[in-house]
C-alpha positions in Angstrom: 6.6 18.9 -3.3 5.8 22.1 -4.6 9.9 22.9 -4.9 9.9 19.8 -6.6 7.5 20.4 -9.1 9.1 23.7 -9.8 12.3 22.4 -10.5 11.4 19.4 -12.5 9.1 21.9 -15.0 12.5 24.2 -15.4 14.6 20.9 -15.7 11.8 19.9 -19.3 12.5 23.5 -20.7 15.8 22.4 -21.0 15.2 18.8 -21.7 12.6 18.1 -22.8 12.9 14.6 -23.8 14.2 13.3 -20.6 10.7 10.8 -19.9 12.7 10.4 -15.8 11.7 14.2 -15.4 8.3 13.6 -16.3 8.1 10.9 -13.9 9.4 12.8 -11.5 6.8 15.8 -11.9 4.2 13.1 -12.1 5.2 11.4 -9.0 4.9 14.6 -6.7 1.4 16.1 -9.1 -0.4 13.0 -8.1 -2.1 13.9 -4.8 -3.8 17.8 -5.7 -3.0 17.2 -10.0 -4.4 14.1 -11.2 -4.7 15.6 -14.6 -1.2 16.6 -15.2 0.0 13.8 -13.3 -1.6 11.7 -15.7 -0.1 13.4 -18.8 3.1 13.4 -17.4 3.2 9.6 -17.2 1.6 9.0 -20.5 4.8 11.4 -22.1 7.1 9.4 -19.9 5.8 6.4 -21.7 5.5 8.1 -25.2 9.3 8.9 -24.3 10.0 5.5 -23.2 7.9 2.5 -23.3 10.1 0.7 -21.2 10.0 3.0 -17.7 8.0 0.2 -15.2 7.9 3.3 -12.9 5.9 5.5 -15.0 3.6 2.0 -15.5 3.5 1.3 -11.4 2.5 5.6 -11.0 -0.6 5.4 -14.1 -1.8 2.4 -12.7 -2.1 4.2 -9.4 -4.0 7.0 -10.2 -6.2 4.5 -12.2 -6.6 2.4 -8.8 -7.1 5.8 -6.7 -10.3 6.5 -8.7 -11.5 2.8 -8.9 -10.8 2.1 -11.9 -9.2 -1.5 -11.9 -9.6 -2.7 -15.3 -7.3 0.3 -16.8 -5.1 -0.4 -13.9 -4.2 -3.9 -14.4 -2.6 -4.4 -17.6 -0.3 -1.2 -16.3 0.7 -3.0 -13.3 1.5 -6.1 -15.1 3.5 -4.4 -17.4 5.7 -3.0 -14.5 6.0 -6.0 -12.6 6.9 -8.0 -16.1 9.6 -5.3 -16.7 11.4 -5.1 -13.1 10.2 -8.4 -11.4 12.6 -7.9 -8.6 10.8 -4.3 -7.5 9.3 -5.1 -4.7 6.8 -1.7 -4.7 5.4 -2.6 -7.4 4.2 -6.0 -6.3 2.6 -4.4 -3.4 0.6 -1.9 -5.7 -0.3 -4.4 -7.3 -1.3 -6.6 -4.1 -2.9 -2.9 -3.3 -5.7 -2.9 -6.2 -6.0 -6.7 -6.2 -7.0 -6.1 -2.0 -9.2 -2.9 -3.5 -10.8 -4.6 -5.7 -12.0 -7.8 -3.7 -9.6 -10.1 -5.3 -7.8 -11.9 -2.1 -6.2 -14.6 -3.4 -3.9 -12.7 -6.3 -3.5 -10.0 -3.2 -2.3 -12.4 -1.0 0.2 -13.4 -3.8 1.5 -10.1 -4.4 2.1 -9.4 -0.9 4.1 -12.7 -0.8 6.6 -11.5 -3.7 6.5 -8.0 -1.8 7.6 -9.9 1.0 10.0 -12.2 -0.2 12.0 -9.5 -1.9 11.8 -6.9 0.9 11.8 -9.0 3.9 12.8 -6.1 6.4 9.5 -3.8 5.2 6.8 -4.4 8.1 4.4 -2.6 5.9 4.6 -5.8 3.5 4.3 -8.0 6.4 1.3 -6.3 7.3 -0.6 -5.9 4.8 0.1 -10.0 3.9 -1.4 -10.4 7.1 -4.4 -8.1 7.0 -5.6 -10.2 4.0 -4.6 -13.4 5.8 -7.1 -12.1 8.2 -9.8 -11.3 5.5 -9.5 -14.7 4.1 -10.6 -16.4 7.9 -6.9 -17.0 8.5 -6.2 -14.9 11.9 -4.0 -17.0 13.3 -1.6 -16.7 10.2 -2.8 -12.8 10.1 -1.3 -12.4 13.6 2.2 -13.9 12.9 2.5 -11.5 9.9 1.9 -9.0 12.6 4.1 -9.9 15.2 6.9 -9.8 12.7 5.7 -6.5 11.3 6.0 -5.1 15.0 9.2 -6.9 15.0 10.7 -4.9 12.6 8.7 -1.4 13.6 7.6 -2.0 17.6 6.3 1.8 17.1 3.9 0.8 14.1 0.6 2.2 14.8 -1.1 0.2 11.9 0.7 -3.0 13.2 -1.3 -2.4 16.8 -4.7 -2.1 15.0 -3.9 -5.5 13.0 -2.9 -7.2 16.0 -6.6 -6.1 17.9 -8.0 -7.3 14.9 -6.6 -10.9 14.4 -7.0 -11.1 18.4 -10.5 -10.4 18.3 -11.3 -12.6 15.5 -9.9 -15.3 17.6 -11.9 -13.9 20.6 -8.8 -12.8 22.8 -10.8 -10.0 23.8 -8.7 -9.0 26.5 -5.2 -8.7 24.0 -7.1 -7.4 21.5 -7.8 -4.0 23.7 -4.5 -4.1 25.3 -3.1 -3.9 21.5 -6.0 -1.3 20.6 -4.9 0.6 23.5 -1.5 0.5 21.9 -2.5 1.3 18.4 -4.5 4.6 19.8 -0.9 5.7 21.9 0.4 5.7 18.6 -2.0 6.7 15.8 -4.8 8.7 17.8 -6.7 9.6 14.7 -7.2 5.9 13.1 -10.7 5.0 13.4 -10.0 1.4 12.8 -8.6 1.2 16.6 -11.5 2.4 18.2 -13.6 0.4 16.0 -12.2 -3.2 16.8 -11.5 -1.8 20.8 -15.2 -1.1 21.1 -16.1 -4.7 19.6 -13.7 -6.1 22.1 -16.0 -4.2 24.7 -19.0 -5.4 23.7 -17.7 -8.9 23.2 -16.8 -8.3 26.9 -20.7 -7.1 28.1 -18.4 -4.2 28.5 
């Protein structure tokens, strides 16, 4: 990242116009510079109104500090330009989730989905708010296919415990916990659900 950002701010002394380098910077500033990450976006867009990406990445630092109202319009703008992107309709089924709004999550995922059919991250996710919305049993099918695609998908494991326990296969539901802690030790979520399981169990 950081050779990145070195090469994209000598690639704007010589053009610096190009809004693509901008987003590029942006792209790799976001986790430790918000602030120029943000400014880099914005001068995408100034550059060129029309780069969805540079839409998707503002909306993202917007959603990463909770704030869903400035993020919204952005997304929308993305998904309006590129509709066939399937990364932006999961950001966008990312701060609909955030923000408590289920049923346009769930429809985002879908589209996610539907255009990327061989990402098991988009299957999971679909599923997880399957789950949140009481249905497990569709929340578990998601899953299965998700682990179809990726059978080493820690994440996958912990939503499989989950949908199990909700439908009180306590028993699966640790075997898969088990599974989800093999793989991705330091996900709290697994132990979480596992020790429900136990408990569920007089355990």
């Amino acid at each position: 990242y950081l050779y990145t950002i070195a090469v994209t701010t000598a690639a704007l002394k010589f053009n610096p116009n190009n809004p693509y380098v901008y987003r590029a910077r942006a792209y790799v500033s976001w986790d430790e510079h918000k602030q120029r990450a943000e400014a880099d976006y914005k001068k995408a867009l100034e550059l060129d109104p029309r780069c969805a990406a540079a839409y998707a990445g503002l909306a993202g630092i917007h959603v990463d500090s909770r704030n869903f109202k400035l993020a919204e319009p952005l997304l929308e703008k993305a998904v309006k330009l590129t509709p066939t992107v399937p990364r932006f309709w999961y950001n966008k089924g990312v701060m609909h989730s955030i923000w408590g709004q289920k049923q346009k999550a769930l429809e985002c995922y879908e589209r996610a989905v539907k255009l990327e059919p061989d990402n098991p991250n988009y299957w999971r996710c679909r599923g997880s708010i399957k789950m949140k919305m009481g249905d497990a049993k569709g929340g578990l099918l998601d899953c299965q296919q998700a682990l179809k695609l990726s059978p080493k998908y820690g994440q996958g494991f912990i939503l499989k415990a989950q949908c199990l326990s909700k439908l009180s296969k306590f028993h699966e539901a640790i075997d898969a916990a088990n599974a989800a802690i093999a793989l991705s030790p330091r996900r709290a979520e697994a132990y979480q659900v596992r020790s429900y399981c136990y408990k569920c169990l007089d355990n």
